[in-house]
Every structure is written in C-alpha cells, then in structure tokens.
MOPAC internal coordinates of N, CA, C and O (Angstrom, degrees):
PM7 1SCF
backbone

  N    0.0000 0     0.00 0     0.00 0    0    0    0
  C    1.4500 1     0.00 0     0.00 0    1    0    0
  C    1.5322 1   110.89 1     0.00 0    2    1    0
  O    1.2310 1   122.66 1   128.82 1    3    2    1
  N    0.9696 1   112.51 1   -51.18 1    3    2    1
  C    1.3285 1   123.96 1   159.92 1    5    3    2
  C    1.3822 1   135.88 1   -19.37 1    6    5    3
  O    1.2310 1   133.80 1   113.21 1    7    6    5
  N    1.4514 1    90.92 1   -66.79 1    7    6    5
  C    1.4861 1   102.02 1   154.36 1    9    7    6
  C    1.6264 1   131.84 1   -62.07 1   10    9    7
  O    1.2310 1   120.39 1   153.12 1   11   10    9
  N    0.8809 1   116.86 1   -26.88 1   11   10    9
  C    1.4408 1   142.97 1   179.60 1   13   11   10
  C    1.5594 1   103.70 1   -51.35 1   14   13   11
  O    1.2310 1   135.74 1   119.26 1   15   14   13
  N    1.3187 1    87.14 1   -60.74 1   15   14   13
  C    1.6620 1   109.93 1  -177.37 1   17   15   14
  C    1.6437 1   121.00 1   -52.58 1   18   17   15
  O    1.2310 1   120.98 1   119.17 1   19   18   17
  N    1.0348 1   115.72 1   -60.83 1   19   18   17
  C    1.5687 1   146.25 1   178.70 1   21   19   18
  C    2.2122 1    89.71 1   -60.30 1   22   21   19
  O    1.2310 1   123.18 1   137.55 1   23   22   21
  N    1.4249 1   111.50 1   -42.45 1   23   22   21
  C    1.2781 1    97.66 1  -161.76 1   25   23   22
  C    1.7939 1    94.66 1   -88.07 1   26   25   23
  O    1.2310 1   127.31 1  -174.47 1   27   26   25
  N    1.1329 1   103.53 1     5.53 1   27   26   25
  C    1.4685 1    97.61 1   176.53 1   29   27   26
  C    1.3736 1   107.85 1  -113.72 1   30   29   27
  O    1.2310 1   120.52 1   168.39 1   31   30   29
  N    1.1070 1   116.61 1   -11.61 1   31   30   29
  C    1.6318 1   125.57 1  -177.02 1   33   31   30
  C    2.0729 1    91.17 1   -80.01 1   34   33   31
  O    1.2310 1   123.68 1   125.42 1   35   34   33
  N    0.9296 1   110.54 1   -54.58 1   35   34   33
  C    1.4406 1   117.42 1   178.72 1   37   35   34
  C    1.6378 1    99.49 1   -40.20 1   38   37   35
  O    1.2310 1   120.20 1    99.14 1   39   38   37
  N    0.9989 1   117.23 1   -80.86 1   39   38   37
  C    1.4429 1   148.31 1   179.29 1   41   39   38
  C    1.4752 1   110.92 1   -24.57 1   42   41   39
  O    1.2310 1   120.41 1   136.21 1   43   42   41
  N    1.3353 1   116.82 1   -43.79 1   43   42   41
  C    1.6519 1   131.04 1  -177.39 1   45   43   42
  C    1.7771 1   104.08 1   -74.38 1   46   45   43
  O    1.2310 1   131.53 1   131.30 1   47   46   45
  N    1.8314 1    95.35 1   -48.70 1   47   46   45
  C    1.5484 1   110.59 1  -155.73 1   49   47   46
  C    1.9610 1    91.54 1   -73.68 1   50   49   47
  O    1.2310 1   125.22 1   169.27 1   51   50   49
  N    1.2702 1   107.57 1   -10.73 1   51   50   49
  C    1.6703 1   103.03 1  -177.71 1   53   51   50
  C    1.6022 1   114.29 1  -100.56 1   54   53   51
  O    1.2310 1   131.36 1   155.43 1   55   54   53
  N    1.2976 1    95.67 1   -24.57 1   55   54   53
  C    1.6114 1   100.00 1   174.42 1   57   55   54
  C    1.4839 1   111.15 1   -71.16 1   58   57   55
  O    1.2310 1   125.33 1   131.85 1   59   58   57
  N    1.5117 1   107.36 1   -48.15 1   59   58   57
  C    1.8921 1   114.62 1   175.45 1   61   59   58
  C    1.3613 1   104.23 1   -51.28 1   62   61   59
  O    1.2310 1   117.05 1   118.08 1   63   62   61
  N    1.1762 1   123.22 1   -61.92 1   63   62   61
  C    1.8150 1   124.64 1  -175.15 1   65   63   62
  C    1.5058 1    88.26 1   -46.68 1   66   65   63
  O    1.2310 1   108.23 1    83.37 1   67   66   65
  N    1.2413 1   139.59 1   -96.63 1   67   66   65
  C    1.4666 1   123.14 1  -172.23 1   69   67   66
  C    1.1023 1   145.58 1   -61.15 1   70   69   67
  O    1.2310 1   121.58 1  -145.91 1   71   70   69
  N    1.4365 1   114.58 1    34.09 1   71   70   69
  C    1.7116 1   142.59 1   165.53 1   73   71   70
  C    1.6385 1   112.03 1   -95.14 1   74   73   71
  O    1.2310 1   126.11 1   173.27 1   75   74   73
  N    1.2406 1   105.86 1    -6.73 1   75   74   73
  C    1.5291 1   119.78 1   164.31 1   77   75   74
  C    1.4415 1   121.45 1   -96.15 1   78   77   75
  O    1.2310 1   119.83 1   162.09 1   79   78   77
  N    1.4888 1   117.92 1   -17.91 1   79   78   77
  C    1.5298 1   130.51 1  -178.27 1   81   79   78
  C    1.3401 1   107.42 1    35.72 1   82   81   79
  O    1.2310 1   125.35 1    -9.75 1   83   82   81
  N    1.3693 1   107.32 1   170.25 1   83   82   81
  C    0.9337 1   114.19 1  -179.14 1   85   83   82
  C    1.5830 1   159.95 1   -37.48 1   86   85   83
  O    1.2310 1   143.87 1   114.49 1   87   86   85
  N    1.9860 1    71.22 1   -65.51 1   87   86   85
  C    1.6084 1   118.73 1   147.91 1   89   87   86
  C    1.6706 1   108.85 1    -6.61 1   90   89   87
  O    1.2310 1   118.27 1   105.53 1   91   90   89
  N    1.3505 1   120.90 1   -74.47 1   91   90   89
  C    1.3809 1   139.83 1  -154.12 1   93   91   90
  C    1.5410 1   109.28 1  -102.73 1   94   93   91
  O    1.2310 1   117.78 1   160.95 1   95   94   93
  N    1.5406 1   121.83 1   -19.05 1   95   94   93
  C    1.1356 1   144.83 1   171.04 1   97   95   94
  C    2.0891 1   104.26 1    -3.58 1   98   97   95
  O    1.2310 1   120.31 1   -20.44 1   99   98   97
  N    0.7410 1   117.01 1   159.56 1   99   98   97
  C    1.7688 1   104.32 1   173.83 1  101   99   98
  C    2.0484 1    90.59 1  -116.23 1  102  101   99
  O    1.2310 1   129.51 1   -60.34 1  103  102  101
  N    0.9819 1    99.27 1   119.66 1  103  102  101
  C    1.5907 1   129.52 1   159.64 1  105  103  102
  C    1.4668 1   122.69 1   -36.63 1  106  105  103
  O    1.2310 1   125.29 1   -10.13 1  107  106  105
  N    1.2805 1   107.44 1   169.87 1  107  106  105
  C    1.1090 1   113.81 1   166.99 1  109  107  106
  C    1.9702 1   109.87 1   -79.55 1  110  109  107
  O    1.2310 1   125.45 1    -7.83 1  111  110  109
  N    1.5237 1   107.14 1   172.17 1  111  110  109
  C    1.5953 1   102.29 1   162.36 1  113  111  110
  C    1.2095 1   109.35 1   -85.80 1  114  113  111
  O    1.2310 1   110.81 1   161.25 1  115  114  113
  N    1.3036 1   134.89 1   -18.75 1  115  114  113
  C    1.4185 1   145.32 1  -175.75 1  117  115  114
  C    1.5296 1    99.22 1   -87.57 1  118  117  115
  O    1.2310 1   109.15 1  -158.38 1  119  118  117
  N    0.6529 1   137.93 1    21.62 1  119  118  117
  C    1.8745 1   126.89 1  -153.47 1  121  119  118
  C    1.5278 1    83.08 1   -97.02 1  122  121  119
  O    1.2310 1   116.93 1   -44.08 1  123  122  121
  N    1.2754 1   123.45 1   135.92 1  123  122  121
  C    1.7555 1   116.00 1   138.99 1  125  123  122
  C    1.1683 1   109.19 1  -144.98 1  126  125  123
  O    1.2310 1   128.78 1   -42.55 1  127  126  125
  N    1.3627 1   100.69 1   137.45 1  127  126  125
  C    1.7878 1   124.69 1  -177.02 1  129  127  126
  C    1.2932 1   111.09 1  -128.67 1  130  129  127
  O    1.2310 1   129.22 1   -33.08 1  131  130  129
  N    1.7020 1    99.84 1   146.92 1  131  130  129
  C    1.3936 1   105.79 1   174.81 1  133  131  130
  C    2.0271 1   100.20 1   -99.41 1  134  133  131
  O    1.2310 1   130.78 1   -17.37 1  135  134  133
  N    1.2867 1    96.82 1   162.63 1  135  134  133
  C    1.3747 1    95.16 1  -163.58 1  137  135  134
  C    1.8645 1   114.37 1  -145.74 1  138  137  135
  O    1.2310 1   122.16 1   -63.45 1  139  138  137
  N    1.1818 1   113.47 1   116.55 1  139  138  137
  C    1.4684 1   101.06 1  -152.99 1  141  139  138
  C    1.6313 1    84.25 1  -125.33 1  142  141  139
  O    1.2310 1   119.38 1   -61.16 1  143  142  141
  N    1.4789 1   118.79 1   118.84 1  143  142  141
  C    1.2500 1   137.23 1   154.78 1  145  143  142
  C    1.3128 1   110.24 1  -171.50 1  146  145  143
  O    1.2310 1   116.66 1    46.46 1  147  146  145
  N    1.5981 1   123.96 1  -133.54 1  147  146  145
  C    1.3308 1   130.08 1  -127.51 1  149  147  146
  C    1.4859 1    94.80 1  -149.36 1  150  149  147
  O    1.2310 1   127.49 1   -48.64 1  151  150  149
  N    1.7362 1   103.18 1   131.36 1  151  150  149
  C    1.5561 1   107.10 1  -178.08 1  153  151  150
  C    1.8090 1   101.23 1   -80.82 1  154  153  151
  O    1.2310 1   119.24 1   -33.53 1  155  154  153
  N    1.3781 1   119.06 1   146.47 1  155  154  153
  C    1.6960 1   116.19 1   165.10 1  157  155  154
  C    1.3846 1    96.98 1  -144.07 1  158  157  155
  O    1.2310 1   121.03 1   -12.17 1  159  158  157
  N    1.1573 1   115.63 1   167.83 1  159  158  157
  C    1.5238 1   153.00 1  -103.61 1  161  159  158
  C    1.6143 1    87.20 1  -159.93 1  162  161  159
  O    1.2310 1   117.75 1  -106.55 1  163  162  161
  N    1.4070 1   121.90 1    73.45 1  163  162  161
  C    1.9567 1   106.95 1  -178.86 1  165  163  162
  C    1.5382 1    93.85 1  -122.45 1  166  165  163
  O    1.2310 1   128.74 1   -47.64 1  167  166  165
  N    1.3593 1   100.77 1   132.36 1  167  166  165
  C    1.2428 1   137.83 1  -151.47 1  169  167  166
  C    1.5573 1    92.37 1  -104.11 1  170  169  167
  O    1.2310 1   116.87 1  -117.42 1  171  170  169
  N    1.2365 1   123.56 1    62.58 1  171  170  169
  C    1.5125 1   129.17 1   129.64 1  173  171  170
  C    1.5420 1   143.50 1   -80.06 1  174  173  171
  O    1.2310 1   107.63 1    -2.81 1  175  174  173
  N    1.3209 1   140.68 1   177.19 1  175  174  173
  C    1.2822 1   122.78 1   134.04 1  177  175  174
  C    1.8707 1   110.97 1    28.47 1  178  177  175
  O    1.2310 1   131.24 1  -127.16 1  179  178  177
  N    1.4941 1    95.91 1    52.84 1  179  178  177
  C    1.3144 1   120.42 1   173.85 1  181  179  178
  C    1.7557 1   116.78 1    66.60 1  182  181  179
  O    1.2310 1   124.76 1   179.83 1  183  182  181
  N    1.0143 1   108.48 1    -0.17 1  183  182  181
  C    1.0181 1   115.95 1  -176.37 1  185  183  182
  C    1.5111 1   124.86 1    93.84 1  186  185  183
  O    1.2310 1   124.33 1   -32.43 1  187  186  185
  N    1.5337 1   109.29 1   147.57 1  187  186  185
  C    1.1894 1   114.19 1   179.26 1  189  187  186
  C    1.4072 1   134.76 1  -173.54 1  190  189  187
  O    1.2310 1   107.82 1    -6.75 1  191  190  189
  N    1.4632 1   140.34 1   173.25 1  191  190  189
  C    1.5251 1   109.96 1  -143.87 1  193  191  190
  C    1.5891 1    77.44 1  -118.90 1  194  193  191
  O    1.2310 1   121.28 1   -12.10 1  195  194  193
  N    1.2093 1   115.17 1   167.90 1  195  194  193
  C    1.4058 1   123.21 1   169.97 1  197  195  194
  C    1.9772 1   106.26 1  -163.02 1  198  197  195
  O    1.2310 1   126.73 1     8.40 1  199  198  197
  N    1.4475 1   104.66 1  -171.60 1  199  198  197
  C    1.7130 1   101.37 1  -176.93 1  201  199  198
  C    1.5954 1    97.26 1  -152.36 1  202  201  199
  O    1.2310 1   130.97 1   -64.04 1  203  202  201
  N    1.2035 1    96.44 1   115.96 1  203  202  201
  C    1.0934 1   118.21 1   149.23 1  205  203  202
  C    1.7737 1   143.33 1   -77.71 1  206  205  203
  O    1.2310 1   125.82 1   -49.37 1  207  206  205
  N    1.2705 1   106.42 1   130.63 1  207  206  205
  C    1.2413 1   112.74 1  -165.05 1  209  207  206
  C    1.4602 1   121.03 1   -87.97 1  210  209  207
  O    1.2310 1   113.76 1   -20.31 1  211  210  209
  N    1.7195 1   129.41 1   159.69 1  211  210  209
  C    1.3657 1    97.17 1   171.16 1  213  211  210
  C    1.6292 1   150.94 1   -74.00 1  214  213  211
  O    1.2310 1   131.96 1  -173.92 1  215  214  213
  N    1.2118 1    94.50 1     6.08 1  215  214  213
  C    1.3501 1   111.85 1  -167.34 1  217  215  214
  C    2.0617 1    83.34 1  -110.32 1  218  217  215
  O    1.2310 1   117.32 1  -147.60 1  219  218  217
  N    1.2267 1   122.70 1    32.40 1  219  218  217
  C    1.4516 1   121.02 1   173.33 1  221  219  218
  C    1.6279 1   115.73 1    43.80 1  222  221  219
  O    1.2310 1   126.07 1  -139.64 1  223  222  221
  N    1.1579 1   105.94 1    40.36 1  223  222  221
  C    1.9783 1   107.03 1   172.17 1  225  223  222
  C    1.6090 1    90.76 1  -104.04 1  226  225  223
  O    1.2310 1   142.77 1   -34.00 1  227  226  225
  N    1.1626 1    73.37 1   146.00 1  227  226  225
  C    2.0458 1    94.35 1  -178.40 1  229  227  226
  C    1.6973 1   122.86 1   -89.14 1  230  229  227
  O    1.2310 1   124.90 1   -57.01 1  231  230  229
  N    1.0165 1   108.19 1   122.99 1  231  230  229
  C    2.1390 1    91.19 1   170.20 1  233  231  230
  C    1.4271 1    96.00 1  -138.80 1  234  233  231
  O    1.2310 1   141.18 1   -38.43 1  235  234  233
  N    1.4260 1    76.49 1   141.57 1  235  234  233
  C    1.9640 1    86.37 1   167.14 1  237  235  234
  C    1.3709 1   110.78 1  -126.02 1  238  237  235
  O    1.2310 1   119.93 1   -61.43 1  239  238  237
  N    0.9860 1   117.74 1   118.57 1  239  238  237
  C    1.6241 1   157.83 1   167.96 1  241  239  238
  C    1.2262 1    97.47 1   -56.95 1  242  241  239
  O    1.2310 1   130.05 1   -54.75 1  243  242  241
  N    1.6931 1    98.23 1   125.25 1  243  242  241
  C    1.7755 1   105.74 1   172.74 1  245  243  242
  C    1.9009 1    79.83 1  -107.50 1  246  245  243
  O    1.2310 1   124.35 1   -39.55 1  247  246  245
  N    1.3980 1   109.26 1   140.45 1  247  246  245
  C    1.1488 1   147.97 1   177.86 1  249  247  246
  C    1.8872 1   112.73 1    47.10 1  250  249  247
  O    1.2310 1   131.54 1   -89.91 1  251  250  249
  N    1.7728 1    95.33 1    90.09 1  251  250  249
  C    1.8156 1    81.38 1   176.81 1  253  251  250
  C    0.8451 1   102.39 1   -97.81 1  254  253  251
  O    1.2310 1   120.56 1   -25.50 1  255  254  253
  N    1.4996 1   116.54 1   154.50 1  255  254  253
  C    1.4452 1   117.42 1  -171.20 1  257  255  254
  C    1.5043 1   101.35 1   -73.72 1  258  257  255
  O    1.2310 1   132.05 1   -23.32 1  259  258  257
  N    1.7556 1    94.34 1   156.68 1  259  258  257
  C    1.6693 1   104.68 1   176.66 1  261  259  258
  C    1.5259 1   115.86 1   -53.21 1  262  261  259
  O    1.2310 1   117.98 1   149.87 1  263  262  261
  N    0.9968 1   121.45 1   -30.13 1  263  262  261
  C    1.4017 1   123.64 1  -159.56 1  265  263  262
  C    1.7324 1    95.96 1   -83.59 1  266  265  263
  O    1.2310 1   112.53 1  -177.61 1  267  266  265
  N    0.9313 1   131.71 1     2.39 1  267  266  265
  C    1.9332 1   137.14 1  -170.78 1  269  267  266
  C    1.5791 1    88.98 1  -135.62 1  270  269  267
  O    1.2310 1   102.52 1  -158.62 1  271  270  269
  N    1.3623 1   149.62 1    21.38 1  271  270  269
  C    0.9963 1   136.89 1  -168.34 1  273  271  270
  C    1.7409 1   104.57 1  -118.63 1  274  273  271
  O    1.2310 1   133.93 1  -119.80 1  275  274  273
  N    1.3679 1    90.68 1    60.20 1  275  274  273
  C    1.9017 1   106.02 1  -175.28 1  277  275  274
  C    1.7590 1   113.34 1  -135.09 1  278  277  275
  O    1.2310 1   123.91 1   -68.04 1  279  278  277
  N    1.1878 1   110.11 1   111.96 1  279  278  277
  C    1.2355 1   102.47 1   171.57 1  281  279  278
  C    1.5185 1   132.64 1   -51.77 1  282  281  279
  O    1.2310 1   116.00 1   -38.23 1  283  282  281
  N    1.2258 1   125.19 1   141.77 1  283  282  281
  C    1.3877 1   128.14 1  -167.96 1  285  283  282
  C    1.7398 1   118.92 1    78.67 1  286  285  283
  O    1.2310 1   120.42 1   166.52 1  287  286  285
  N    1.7317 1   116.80 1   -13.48 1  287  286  285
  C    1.3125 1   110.44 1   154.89 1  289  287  286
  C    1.2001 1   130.39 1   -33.20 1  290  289  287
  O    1.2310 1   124.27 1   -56.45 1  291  290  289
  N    1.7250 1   109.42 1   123.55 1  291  290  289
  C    1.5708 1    98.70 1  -178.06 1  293  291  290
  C    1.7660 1   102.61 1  -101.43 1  294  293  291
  O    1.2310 1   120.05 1   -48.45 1  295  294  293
  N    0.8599 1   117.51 1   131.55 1  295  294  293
  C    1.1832 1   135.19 1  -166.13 1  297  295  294
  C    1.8180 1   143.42 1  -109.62 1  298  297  295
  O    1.2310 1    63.55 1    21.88 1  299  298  297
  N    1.1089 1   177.25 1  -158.12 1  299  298  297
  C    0.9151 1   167.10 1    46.26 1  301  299  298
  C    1.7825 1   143.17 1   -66.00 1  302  301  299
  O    1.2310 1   130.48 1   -59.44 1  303  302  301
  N    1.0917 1    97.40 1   120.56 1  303  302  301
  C    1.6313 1    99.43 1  -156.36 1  305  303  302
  C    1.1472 1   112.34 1  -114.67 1  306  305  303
  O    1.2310 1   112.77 1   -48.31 1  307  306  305
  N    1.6499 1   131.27 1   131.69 1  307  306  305
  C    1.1603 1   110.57 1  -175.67 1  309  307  306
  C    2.2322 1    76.61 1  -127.05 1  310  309  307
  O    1.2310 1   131.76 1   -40.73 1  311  310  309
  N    1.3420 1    94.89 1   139.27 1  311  310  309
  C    1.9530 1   116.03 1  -160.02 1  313  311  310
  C    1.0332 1   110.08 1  -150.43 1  314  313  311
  O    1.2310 1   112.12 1   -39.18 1  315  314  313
  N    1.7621 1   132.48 1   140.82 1  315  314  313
  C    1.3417 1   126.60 1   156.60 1  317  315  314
  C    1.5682 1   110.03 1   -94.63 1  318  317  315
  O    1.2310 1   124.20 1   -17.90 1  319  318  317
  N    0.6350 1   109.55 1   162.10 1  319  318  317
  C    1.7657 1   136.52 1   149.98 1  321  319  318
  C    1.7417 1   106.96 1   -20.94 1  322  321  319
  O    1.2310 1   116.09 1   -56.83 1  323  322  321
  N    1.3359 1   125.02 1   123.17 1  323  322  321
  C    1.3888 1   122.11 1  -173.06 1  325  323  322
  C    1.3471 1   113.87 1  -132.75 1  326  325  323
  O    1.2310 1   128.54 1  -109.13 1  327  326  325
  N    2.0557 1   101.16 1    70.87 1  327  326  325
  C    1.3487 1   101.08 1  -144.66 1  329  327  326
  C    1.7365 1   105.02 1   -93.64 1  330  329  327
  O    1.2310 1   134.96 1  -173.20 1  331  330  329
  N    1.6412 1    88.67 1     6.80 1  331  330  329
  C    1.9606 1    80.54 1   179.35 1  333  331  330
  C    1.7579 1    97.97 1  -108.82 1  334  333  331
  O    1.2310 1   122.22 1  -149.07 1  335  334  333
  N    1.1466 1   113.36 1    30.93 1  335  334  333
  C    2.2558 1   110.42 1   157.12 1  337  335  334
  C    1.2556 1    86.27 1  -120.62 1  338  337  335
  O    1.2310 1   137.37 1   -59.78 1  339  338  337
  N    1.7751 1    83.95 1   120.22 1  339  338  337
  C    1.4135 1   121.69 1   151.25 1  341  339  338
  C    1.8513 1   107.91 1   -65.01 1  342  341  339
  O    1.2310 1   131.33 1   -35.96 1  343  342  341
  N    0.9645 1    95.73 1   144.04 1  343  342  341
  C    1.8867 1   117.13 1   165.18 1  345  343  342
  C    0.8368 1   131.08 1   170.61 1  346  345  343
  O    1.2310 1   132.55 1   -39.01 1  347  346  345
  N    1.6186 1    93.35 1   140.99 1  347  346  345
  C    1.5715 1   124.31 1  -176.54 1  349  347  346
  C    1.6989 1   122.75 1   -57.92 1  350  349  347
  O    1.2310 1   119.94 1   166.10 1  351  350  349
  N    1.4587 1   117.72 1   -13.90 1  351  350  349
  C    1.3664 1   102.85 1  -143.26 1  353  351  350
  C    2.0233 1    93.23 1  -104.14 1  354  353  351
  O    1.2310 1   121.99 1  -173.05 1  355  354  353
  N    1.6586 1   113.79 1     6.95 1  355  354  353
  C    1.4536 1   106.44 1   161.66 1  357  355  354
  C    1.6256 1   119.89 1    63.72 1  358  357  355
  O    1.2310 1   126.58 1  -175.18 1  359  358  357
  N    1.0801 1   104.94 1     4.82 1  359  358  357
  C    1.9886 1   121.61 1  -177.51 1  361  359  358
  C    1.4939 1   116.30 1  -116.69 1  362  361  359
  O    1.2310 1   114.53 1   -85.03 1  363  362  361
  N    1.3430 1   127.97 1    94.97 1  363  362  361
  C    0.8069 1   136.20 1   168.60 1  365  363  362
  C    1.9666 1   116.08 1    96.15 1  366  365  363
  O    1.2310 1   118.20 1     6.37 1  367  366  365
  N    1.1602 1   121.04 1  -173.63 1  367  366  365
  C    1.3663 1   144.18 1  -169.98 1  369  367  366
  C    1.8735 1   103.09 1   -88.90 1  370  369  367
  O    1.2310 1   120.88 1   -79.96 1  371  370  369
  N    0.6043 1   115.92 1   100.04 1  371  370  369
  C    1.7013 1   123.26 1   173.79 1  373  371  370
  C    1.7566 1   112.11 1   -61.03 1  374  373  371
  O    1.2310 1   115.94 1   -86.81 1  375  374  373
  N    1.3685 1   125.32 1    93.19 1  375  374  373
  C    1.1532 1   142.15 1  -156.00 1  377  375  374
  C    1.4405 1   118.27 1  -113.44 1  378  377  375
  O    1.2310 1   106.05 1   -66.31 1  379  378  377
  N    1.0460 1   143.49 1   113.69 1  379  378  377
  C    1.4387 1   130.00 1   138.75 1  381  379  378
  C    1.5636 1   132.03 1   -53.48 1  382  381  379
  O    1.2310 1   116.67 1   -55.23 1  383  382  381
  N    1.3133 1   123.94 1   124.77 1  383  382  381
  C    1.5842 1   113.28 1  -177.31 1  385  383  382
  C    1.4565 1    94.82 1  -101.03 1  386  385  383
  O    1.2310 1   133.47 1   -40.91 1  387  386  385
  N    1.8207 1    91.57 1   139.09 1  387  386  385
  C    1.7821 1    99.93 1  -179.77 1  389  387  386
  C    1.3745 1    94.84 1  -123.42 1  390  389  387
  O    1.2310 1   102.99 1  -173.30 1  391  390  389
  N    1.4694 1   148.82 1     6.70 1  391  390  389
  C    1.1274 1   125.65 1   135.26 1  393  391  390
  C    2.2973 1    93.04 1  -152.72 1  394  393  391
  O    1.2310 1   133.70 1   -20.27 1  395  394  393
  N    1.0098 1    91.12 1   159.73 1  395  394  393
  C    1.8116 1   108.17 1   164.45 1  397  395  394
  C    1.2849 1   132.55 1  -152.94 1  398  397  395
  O    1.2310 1   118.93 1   -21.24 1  399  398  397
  N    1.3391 1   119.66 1   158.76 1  399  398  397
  C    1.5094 1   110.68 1  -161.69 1  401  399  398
  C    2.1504 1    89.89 1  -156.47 1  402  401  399
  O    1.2310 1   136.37 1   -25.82 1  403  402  401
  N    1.1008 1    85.91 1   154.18 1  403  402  401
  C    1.5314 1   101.42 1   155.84 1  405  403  402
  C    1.1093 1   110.63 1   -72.63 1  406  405  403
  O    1.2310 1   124.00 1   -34.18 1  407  406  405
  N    1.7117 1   109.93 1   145.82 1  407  406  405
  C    1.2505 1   141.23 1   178.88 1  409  407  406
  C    1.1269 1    95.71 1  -105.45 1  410  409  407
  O    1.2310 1   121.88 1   -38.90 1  411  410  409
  N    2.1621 1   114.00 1   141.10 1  411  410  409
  C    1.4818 1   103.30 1   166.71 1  413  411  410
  C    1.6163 1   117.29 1   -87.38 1  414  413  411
  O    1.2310 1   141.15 1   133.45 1  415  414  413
  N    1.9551 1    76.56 1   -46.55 1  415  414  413
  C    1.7763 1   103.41 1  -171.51 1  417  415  414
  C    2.1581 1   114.78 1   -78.15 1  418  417  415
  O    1.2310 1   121.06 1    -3.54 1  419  418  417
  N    1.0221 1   115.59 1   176.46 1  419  418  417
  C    1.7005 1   120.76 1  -161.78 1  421  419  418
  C    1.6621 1    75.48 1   -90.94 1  422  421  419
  O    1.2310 1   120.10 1   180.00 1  423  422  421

C-alpha cells in the first residue's frame, strides 16, 4: 500500500508540473523573443494588460507603454525574459519589452 501511495503521490506531483504547459513555462534570463499577437485587457488582481500570441501563449509586460495599452492591438514585440519580477498574478510569461510597434496585417 505504501507503495501505492508514494506511486501516486509521484503521479499527482507530475501531472500539476504539467498543468502549467509549456506555453507559460518560466524562461531563461537570457531568453529573447520576438512575439507577434494581440494586446488584452485581463481583468485579474485589479487588472492588467498583457499580449497574447497567435499560437495563444501569454506574456505580461512589466510597463507597456500607454500608447499600446488597448485591447485587441495587434502588435509586435521584440522582449527578453523578466526572470528577476516576482508575481503573483500566474498569467502568462513575465517579459521585458525592448522595442514595439503596431501591427497592420492579422
């Protein structure tokens, strides 16, 4: 029984680690990606803006500028990895943006 236990304790603790997928995975500090989707507006923990990609991976951007701070902006981001902010709010990839621009085309 014992064993049973431990092989199910394994089993839970491996399924939770991959209930985060990939998608959202936390990065390297070196990481930089360019990133082509859509600014949104997700209404957590008071709210907050983040960008979504097309393949639906999440990042949240510490400081977008006001002028990109519109839901449904299509956008392009080229960002590293923003692996020393801590946060609470569990949504998306924690990013620095080092440059962005409007998108015309989908």
């Amino acid at each position: 029984m014992r064993l049973s236990r431990s092989l199910l304790a394994v089993l839970i603790a491996w399924g939770l680690a991959g209930c985060a997928g990939a998608s959202d995975a936390a990065p390297t500090a070196s990481e930089k990606m360019e990133i082509v989707g859509e600014v949104v507006r997700v209404e957590l923990e008071g709210g907050f803006w983040g960008i979504v990609d097309r393949d639906g991976r999440r990042y949240d951007p510490s400081g977008l500028p006001s002028a990109f701070q519109q839901a449904g902006l299509k956008v392009r981001v080229h960002a590293r990895a923003d692996a020393e902010r801590l946060s609470f709010r569990m949504w998306g990839r924690p990013i620095v943006i080092e440059h962005i621009e409007r998108r015309e085309r989908p």
